[in-house]
N, C-alpha and C positions, 0 to 999 in steps of 0.2 A: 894236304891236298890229295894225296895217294887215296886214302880211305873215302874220301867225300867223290873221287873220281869212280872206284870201284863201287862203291855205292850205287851211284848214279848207273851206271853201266847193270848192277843188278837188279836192281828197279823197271827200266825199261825193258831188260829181257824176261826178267820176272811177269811186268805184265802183259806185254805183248804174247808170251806161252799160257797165259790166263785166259787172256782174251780170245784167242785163237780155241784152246778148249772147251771156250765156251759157245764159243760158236760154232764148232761141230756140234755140241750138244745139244744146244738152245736155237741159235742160227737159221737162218733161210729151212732148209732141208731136215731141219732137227736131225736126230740118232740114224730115222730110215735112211734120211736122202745121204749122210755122210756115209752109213753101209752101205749104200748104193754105188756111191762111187769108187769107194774101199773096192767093192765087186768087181766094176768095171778097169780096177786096176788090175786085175789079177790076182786080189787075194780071198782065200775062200773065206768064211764063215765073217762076213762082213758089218754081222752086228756086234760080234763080240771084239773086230777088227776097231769098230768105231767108241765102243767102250774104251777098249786100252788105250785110245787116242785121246780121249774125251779124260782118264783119271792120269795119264802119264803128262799131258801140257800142263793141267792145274794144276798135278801134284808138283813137278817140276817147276811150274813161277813161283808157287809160292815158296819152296825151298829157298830158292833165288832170292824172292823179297824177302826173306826170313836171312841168308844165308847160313843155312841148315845144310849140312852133308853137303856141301856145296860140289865138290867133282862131282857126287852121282845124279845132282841136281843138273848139272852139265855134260853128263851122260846121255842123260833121257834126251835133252834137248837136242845133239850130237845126232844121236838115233834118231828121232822120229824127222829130222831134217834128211838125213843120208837116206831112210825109207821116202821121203816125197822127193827128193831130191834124185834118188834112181828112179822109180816108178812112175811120176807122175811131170819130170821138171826138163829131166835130162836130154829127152829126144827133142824140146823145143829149143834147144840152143840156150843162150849164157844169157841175156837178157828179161826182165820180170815181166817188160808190157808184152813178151811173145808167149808170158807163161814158160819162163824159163829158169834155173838154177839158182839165177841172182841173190833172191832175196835169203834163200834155204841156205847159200853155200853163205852169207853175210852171219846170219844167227848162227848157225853152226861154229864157222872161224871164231866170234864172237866168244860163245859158250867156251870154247875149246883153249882160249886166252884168260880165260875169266879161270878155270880148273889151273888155271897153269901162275896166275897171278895172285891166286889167293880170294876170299871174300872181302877183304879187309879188315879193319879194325873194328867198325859198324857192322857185327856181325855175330850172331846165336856161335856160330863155330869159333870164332875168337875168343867171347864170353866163355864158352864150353873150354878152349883150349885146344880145340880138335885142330889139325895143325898139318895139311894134306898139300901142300902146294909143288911150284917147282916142278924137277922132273915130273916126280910123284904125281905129284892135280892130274898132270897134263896126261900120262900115259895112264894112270885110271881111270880118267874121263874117255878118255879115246879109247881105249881099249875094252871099257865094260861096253860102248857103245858100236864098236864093231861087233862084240862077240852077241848085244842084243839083236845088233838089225839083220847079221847072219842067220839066228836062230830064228826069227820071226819071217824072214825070209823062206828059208828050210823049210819049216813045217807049214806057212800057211799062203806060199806065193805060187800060183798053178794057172800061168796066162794060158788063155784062150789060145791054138794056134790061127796065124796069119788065114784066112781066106783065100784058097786055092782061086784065080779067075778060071773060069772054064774058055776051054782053049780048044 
C-alpha cells in the first residue's frame, strides 16, 4: 500500500505541476501575459522569467510521474512554490480564496514529504536503483531549492519602490 500511496501522491503533484506549466504557457495570458505578471511582481526580464516557469513546472511533473531524480523533482517544485509563495501569495494572508499562501505552502510541504519518503517502488528511480531518501531526499530537496529561489531572487528580483503620497 506504501508504493501505491506514493504513487498516487506523485501522480497528482506530478500533474497538477503539468498543468499549471502549462498554463502559463498556453493559458488565458499565454507566455506575454504570464511575463507580464512576472514583471508586475518585481522581477525583471520577465519573458525569460515566464520561460523558466513554463520548462521548470513540466519538467518537474513529469519527473514526478515518471519518478525520475525525484528530490530535484521536488526541488523545482519546493522553489517555484517559495518564489510565488513570497512574491505573489504572502502579503494576502494564509487563505487561497484571499489569494493567499495556502495552496503554495500545501504543494510545497507535499513535495518536500514526497523528497523525504522516497518515489516508491513504482518508480524509474527504484528501477534505476537510485536511492536518495530519508534525511538525504529531504535536505537535498530543500536545500537545492533554497539555494535556487535565493539565486533567482538575487539576480532577477528588483520591486518597484512604494509610491511616495504627495504631502
Amino acid at each position: 500500500m506504501d508504493d501505491f500511496a506514493l504513487l498516487l501522491i506523485r501522480l497528482v503533484l506530478g500533474v497538477v505541476m503539468i498543468a499549471h506549466g502549462l498554463n502559463h504557457w498556453r493559458g488565458g495570458g499565454r507566455i506575454e501575459g504570464t511575463a507580464r505578471w512576472f514583471t508586475g511582481l518585481g522581477l525583471r526580464n520577465g519573458t525569460l522569467q515566464a520561460w523558466m516557469s513554463v520548462v521548470t513546472e513540466i519538467g518537474a511533473g513529469a519527473l514526478l510521474v515518471l519518478g525520475l531524480f525525484t528530490p530535484l523533482a521536488c526541488a523545482a517544485v519546493v522553489s517555484v512554490m517559495l518564489v510565488a509563495g513570497l512574491l505573489a501569495h504572502r502579503r494576502n494572508g494564509f487563505f487561497v480564496f484571499k489569494e493567499g499562501y495556502e495552496y503554495v505552502l500545501t504543494l510545497a510541504v507535499v513535495a518536500l514529504a514526497l523528497a523525504v519518503l522516497g518515489p516508491g517502488g513504482v518508480s524509474v528511480d527504484e528501477a534505476s536503483g537510485i536511492d536518495v531518501t530519508g534525511w538525504a531526499g529531504g535536505v537535498l530537496a530543500l536545500g537545492v531549492a533554497v539555494v535556487a529561489t535565493a539565486g533567482l531572487l538575487a539576480v532577477f528580483w528588483r520591486p518597484e519602490p512604494p509610491e511616495q503620497e504627495a504631502g
